[in-house]
N, C-alpha and C positions, 0 to 999 in steps of 0.2 A: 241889707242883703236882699241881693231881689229873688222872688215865689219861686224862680227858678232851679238856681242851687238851693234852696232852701228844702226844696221838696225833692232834691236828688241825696242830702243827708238823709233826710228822714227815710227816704226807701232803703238807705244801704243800713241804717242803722238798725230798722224792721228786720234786714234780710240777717243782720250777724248778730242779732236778740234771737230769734227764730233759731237758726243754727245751735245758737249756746244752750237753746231750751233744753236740750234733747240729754234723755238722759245716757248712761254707757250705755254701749251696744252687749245686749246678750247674746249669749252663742246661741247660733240654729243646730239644734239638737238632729232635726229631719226634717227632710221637704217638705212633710206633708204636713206641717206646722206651717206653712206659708200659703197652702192651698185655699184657693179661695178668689173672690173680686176684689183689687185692690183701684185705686183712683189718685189721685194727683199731678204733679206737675214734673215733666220731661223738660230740662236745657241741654242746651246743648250747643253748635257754635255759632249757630242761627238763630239763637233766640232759649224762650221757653214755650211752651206748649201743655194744653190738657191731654192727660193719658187715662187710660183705664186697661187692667191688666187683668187676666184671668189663668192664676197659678194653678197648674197638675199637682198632682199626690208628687209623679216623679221628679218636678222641680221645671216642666215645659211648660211655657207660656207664650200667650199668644194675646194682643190686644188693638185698640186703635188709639193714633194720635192723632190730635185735632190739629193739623199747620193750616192755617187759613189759608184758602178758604174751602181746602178740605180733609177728606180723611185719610190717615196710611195706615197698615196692616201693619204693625210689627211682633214678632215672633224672637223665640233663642231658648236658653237652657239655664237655671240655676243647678249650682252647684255643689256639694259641700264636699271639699278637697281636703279638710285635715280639722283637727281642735280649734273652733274659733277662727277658721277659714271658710267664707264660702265664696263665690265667684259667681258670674254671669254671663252669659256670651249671646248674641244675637245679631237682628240687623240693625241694631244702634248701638253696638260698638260691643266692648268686654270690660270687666272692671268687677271690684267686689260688690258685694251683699251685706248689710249692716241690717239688725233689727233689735230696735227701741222699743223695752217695755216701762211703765210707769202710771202705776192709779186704773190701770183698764183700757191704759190707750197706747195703743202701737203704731209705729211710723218704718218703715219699709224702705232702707236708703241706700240707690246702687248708684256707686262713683265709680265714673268712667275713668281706667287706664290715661293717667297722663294728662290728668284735667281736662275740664273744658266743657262740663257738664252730667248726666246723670238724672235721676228722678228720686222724689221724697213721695210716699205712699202713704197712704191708711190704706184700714178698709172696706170696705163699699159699704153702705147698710144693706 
């Protein structure tokens, strides 16, 4: 097998072990359990991209993403719309909110409406 495909298993295999890591998602009780700097990676249908996010008490956020070779402002609103529902809307689309606890570490995961990308969060020290 040549280095080629070899190292495009390995990333997918990386990307769907990562995935599986995660433990259930717990319910977001309130916004303000999300407030705060968060950091990781936005896909989307152009790619993937570094993000940094900076959640309100009320659930408004506003951050930058890094599309080389430079920066965009993005902004929107979390949600929480019912038990175990919450939602997201912005200028990178709508889709829900999922939030992963396990051991002290939390990951922050909004899927976009209809696939096609979304972002996976901590966050920030």
């Amino acid at each position: 097998m040549s280095p080629r495909p070899a190292r495009a298993i390995l990333v997918f295999a990386t990307l769907v072990a990562g995935c599986a890591s995660l433990p259930p998602p717990k319910a977001i009780e309130g916004l303000a359990s999300l407030a705060g700097t968060w950091r990781g990676r936005m896909t989307g249908p152009t790619g993937s991209a570094p993000v940094l996010l900076t959640i309100q008490d009320d659930g408004s956020y506003h951050g930058i993403l890094y599309v080389e070779p430079t920066y965009r402002e993005i902004g929107g609103v979390i949600s929480v719309i019912g038990p175990g529902r919450t939602r997201y809307g912005g200028t990178e689309g709508n889709g829900t909110v999922t939030l992963h606890e396990s051991g002290g570490r939390r990951v922050l995961r909004l899927v976009r409406d209809g696939g096609g990308g979304g972002a996976r969060l901590t966050p920030a020290p």
